[in-house]
mmCIF file of the C-alpha atoms, coordinates in Angstrom:
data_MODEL
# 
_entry.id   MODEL 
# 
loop_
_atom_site.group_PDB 
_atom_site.id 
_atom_site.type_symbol 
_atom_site.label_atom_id 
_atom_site.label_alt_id 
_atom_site.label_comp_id 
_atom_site.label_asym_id 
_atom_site.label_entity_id 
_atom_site.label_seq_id 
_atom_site.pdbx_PDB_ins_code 
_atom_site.Cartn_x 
_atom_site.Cartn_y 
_atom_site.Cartn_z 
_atom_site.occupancy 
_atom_site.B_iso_or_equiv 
_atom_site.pdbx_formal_charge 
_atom_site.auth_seq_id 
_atom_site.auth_comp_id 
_atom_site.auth_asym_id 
_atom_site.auth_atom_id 
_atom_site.pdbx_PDB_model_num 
ATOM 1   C CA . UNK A 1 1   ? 22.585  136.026 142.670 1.00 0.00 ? 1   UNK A CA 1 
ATOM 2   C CA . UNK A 1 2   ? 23.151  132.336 142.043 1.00 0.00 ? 2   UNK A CA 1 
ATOM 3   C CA . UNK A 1 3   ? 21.933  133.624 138.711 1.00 0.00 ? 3   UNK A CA 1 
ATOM 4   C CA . UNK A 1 4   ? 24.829  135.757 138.044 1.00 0.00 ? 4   UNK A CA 1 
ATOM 5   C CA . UNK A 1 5   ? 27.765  133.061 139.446 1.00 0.00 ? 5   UNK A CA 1 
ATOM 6   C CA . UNK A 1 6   ? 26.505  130.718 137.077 1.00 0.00 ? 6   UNK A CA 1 
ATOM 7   C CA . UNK A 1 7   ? 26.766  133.535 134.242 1.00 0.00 ? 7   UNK A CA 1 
ATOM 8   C CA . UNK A 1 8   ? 30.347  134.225 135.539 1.00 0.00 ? 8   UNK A CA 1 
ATOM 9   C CA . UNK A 1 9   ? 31.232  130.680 135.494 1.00 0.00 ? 9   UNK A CA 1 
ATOM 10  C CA . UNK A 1 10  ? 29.953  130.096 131.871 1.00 0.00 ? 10  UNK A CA 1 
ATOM 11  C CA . UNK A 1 11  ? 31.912  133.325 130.561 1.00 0.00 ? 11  UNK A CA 1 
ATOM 12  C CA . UNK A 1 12  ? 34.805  132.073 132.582 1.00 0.00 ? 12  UNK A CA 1 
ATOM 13  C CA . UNK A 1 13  ? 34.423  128.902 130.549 1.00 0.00 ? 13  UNK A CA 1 
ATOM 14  C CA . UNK A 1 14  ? 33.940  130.501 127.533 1.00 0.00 ? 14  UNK A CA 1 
ATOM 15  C CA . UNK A 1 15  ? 37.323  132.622 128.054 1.00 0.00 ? 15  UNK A CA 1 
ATOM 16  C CA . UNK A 1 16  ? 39.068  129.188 128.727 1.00 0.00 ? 16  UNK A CA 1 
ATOM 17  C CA . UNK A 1 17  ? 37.444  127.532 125.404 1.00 0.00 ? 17  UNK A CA 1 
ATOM 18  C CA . UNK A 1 18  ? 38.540  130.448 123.543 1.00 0.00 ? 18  UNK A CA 1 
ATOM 19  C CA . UNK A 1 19  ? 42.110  130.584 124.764 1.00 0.00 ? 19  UNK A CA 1 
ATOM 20  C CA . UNK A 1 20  ? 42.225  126.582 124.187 1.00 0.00 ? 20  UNK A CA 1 
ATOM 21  C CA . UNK A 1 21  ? 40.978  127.259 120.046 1.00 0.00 ? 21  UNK A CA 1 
ATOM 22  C CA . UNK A 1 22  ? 43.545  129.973 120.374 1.00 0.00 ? 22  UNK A CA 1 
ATOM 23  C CA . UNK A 1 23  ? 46.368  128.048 121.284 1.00 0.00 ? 23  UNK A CA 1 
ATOM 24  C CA . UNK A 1 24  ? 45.487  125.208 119.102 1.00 0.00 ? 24  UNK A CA 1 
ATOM 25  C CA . UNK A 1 25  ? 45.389  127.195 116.368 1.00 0.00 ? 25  UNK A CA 1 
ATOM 26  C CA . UNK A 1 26  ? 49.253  128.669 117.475 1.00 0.00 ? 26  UNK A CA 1 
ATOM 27  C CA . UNK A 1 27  ? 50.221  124.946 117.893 1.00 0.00 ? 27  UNK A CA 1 
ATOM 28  C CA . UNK A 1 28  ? 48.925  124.172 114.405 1.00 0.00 ? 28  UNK A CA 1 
ATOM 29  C CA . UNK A 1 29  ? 50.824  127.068 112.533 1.00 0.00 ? 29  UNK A CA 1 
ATOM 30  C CA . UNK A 1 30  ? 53.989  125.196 114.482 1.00 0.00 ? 30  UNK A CA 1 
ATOM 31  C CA . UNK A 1 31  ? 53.207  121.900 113.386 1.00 0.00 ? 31  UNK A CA 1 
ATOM 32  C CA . UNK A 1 32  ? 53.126  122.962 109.912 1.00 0.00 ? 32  UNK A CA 1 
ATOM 33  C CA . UNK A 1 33  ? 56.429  124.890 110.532 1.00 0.00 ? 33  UNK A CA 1 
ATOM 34  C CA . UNK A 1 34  ? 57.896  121.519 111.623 1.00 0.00 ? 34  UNK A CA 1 
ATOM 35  C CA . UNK A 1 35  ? 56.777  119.520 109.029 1.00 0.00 ? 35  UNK A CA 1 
ATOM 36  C CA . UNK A 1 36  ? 58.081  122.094 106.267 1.00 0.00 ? 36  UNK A CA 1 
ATOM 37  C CA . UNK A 1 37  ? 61.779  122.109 108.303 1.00 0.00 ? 37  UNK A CA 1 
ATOM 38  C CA . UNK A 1 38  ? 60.982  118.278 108.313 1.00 0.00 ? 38  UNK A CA 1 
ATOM 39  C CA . UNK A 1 39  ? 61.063  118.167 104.411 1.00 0.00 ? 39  UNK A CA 1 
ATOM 40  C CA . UNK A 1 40  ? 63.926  120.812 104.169 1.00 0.00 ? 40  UNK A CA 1 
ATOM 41  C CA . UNK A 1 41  ? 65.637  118.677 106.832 1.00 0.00 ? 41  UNK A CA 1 
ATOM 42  C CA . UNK A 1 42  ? 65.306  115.646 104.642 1.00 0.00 ? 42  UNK A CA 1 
ATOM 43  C CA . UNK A 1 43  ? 66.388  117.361 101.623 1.00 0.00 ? 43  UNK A CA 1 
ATOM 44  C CA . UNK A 1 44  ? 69.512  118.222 103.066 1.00 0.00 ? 44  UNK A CA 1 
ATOM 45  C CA . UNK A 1 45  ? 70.258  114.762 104.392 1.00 0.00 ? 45  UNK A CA 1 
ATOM 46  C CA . UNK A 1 46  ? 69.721  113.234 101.215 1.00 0.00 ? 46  UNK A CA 1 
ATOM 47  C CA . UNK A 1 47  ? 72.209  115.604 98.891  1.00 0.00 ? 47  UNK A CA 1 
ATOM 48  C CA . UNK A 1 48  ? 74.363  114.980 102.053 1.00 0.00 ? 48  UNK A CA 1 
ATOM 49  C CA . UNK A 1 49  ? 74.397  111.342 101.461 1.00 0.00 ? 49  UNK A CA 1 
ATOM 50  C CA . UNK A 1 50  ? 74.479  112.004 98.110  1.00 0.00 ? 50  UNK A CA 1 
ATOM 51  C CA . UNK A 1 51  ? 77.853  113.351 98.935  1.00 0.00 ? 51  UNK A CA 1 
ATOM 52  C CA . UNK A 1 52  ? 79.151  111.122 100.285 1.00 0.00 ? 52  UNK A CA 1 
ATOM 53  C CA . UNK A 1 53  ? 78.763  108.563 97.888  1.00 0.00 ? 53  UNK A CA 1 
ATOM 54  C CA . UNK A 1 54  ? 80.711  110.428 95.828  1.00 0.00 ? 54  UNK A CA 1 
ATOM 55  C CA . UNK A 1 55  ? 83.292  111.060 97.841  1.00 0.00 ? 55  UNK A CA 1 
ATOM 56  C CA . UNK A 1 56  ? 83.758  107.524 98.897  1.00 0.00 ? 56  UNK A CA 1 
ATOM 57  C CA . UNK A 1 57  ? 83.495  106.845 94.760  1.00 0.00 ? 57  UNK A CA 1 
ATOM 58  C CA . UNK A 1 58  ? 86.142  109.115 94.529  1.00 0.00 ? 58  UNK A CA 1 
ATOM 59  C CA . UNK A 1 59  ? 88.464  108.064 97.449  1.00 0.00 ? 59  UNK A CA 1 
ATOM 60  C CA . UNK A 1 60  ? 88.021  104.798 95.533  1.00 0.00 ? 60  UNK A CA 1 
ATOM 61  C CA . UNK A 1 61  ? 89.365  106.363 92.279  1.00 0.00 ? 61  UNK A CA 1 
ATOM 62  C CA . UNK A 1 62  ? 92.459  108.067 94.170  1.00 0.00 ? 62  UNK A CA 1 
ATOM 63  C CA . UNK A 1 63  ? 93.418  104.935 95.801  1.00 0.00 ? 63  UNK A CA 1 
ATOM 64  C CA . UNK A 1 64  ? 93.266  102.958 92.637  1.00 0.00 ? 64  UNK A CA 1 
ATOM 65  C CA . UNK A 1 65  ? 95.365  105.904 90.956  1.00 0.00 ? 65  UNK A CA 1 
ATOM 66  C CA . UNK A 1 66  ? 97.818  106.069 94.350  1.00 0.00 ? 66  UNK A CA 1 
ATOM 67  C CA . UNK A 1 67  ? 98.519  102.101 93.174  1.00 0.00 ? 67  UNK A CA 1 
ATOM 68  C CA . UNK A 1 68  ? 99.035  102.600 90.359  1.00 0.00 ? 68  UNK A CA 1 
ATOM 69  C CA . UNK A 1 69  ? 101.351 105.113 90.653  1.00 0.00 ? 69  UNK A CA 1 
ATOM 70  C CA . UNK A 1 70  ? 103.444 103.743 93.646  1.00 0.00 ? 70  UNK A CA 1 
ATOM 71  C CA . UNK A 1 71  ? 103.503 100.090 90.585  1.00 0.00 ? 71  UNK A CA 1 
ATOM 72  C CA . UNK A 1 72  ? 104.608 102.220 88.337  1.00 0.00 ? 72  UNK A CA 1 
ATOM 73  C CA . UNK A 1 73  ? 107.360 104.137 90.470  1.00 0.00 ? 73  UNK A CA 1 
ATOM 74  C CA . UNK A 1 74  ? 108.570 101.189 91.597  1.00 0.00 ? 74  UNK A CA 1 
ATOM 75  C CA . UNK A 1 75  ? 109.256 99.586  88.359  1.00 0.00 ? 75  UNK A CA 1 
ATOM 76  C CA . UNK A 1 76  ? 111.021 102.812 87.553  1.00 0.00 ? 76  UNK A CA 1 
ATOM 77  C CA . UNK A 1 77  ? 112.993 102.559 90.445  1.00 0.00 ? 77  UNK A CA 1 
ATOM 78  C CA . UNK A 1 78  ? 114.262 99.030  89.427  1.00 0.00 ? 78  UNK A CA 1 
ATOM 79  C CA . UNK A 1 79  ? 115.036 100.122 86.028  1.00 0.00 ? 79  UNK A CA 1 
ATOM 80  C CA . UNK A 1 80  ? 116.866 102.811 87.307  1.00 0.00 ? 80  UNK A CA 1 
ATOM 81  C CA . UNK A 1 81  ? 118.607 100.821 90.101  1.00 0.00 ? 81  UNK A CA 1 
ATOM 82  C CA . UNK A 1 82  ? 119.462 98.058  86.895  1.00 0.00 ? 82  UNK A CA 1 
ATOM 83  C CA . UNK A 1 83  ? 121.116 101.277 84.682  1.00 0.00 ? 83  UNK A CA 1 
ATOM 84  C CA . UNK A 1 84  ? 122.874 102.347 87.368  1.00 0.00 ? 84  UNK A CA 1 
ATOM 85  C CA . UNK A 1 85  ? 124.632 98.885  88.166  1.00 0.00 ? 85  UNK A CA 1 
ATOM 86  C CA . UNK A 1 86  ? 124.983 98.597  84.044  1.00 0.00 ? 86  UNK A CA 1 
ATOM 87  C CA . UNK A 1 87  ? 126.869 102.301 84.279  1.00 0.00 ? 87  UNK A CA 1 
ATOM 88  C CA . UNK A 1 88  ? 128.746 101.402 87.082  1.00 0.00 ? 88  UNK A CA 1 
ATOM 89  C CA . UNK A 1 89  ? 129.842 98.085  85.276  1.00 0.00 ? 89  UNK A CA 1 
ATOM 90  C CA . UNK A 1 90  ? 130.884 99.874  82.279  1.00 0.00 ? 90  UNK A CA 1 
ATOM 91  C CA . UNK A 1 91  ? 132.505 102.825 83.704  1.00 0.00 ? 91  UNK A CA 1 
ATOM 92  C CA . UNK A 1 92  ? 134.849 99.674  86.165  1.00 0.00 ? 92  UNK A CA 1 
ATOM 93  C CA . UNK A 1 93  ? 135.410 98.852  82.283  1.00 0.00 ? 93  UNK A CA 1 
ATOM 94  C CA . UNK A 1 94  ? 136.422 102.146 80.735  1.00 0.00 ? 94  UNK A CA 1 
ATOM 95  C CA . UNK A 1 95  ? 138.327 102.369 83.400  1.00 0.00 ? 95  UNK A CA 1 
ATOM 96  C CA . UNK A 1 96  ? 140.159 99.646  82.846  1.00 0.00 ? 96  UNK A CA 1 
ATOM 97  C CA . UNK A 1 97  ? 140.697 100.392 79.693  1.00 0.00 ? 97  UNK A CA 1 
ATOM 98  C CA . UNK A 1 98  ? 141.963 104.035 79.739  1.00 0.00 ? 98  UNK A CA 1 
ATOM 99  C CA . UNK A 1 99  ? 144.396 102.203 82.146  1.00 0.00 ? 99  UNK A CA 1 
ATOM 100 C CA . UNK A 1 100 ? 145.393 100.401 79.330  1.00 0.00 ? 100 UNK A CA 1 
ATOM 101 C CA . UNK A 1 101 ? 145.444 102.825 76.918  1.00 0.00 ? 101 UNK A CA 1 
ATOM 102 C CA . UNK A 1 102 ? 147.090 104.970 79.149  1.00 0.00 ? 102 UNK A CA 1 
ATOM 103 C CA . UNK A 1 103 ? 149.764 101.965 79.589  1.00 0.00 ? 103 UNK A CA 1 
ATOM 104 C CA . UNK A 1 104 ? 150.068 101.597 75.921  1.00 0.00 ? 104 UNK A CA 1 
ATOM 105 C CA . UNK A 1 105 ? 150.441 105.432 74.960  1.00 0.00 ? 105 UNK A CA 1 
ATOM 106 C CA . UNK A 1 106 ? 153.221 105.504 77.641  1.00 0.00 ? 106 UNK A CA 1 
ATOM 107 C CA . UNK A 1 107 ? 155.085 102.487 76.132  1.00 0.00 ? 107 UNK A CA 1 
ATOM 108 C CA . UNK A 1 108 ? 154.797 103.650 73.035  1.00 0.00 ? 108 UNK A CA 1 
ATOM 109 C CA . UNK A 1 109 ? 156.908 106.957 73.465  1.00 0.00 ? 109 UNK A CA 1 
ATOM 110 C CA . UNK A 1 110 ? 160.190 106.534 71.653  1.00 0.00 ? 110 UNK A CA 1 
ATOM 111 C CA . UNK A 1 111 ? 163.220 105.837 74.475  1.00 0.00 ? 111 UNK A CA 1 
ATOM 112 C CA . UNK A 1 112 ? 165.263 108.747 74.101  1.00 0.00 ? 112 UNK A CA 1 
ATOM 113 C CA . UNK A 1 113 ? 162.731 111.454 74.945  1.00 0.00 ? 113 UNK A CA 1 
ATOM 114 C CA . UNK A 1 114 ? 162.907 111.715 78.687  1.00 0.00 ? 114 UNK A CA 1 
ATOM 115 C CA . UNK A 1 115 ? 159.982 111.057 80.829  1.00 0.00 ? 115 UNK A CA 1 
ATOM 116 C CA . UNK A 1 116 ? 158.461 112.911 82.780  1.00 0.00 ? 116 UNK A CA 1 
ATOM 117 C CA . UNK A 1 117 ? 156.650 113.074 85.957  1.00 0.00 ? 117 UNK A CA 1 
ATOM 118 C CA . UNK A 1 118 ? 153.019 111.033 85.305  1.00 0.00 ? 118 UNK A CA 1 
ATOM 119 C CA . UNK A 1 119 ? 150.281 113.537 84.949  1.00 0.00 ? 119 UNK A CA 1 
ATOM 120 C CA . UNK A 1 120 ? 146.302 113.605 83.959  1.00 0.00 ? 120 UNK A CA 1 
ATOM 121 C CA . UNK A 1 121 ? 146.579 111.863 80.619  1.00 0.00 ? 121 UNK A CA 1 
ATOM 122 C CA . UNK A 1 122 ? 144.984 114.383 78.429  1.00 0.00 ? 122 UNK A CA 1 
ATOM 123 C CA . UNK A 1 123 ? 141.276 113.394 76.921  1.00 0.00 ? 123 UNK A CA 1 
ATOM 124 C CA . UNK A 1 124 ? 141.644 114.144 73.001  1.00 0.00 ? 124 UNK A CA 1 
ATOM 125 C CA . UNK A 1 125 ? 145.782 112.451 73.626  1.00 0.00 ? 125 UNK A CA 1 
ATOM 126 C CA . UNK A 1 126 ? 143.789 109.278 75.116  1.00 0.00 ? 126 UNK A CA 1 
ATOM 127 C CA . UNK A 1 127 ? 140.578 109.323 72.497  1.00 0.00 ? 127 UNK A CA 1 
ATOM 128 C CA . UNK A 1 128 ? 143.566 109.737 69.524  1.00 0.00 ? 128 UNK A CA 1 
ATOM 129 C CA . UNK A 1 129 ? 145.296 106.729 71.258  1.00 0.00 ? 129 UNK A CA 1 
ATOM 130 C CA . UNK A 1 130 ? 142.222 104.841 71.487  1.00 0.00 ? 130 UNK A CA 1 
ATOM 131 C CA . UNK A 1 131 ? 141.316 105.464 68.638  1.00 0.00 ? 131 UNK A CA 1 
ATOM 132 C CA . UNK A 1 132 ? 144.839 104.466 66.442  1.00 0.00 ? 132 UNK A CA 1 
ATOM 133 C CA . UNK A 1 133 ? 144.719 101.008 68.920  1.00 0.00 ? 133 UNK A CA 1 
ATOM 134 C CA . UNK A 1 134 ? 141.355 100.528 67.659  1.00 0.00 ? 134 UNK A CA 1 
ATOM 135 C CA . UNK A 1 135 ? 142.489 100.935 63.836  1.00 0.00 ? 135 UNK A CA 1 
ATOM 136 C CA . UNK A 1 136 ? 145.363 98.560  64.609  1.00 0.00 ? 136 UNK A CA 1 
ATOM 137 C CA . UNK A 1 137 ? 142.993 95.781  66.579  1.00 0.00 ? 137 UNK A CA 1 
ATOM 138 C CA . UNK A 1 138 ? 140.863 95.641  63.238  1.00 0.00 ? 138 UNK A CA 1 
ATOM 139 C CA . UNK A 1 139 ? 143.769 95.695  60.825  1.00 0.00 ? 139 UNK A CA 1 
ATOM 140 C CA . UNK A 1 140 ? 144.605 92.448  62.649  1.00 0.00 ? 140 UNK A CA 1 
ATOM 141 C CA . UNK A 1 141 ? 140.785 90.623  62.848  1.00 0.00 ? 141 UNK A CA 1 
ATOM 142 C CA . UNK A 1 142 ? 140.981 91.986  59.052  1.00 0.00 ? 142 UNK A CA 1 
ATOM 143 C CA . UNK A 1 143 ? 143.792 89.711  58.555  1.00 0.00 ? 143 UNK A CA 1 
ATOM 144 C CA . UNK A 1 144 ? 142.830 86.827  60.610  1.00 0.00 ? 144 UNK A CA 1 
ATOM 145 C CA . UNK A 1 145 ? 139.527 87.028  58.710  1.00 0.00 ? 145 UNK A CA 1 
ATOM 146 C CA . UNK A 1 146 ? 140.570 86.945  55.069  1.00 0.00 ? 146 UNK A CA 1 
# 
């Protein structure tokens, strides 16, 4: 009988030993399932960094590019801002001068026709006047000249 318990034990140990290769050899197959999601794992970390070096090289590029831009918009704006004082300046100075014009093509109506209420000059009656004062200003520098 102590026979057979020792025969019991030594299949029991066998069983054991056989269920310990067993689940080595599961463990192994995992390990090398690891390692391969390891390397994949790697892969994908690497193109990711890849990434985002170019990203960050292109978020470089943009901001370069965004200076540039706002530089160059502002100098726009400042030429802009300098026409429109210029226009402003010479429209105070046409101004003036279709006053003037206006003034002179008023005097310059003979006495007896009877005046009437002021109104809008009209543009081609101012132009014509502006005109036939300009002819007379340079008849006159003509003169001084010679």
């Amino acid at each position: 009988m102590t026979h057979n318990y020792g025969f019991v034990v030594e299949i029991m140990v066998s069983i054991l030993l056989l269920m310990t290769i067993l689940y080595c050899v599961r463990l192994n197959k995992q390990l090398h399932l690891l390692k391969a999601d390891e390397q994949s794992l790697r892969a994908t970390i690497s193109e990711l960094i890849t990434a985002t070096e170019i990203a960050e090289r292109a978020i470089g590029g943009l901001k370069a590019t965004m200076r540039d831009g706002e530089h160059t918009l502002n100098e726009r704006l400042q030429r802009v801002e300098d026409v429109s004082a210029e226009l402003e300046r010479q429209l105070g100075a046409g101004e003036q001068v279709l006053s003037k014009l206006t003034r002179i093509a008023g005097l310059a109506r003979p006495a007896d026709e009877p005046r009437a209420a002021p109104a809008v000059p009209d543009a081609r009656a101012v132009a014509a006047a502006a005109q036939a004062f300009a002819e007379r200003t340079r008849a006159r520098l003509g003169g001084l000249a010679a």
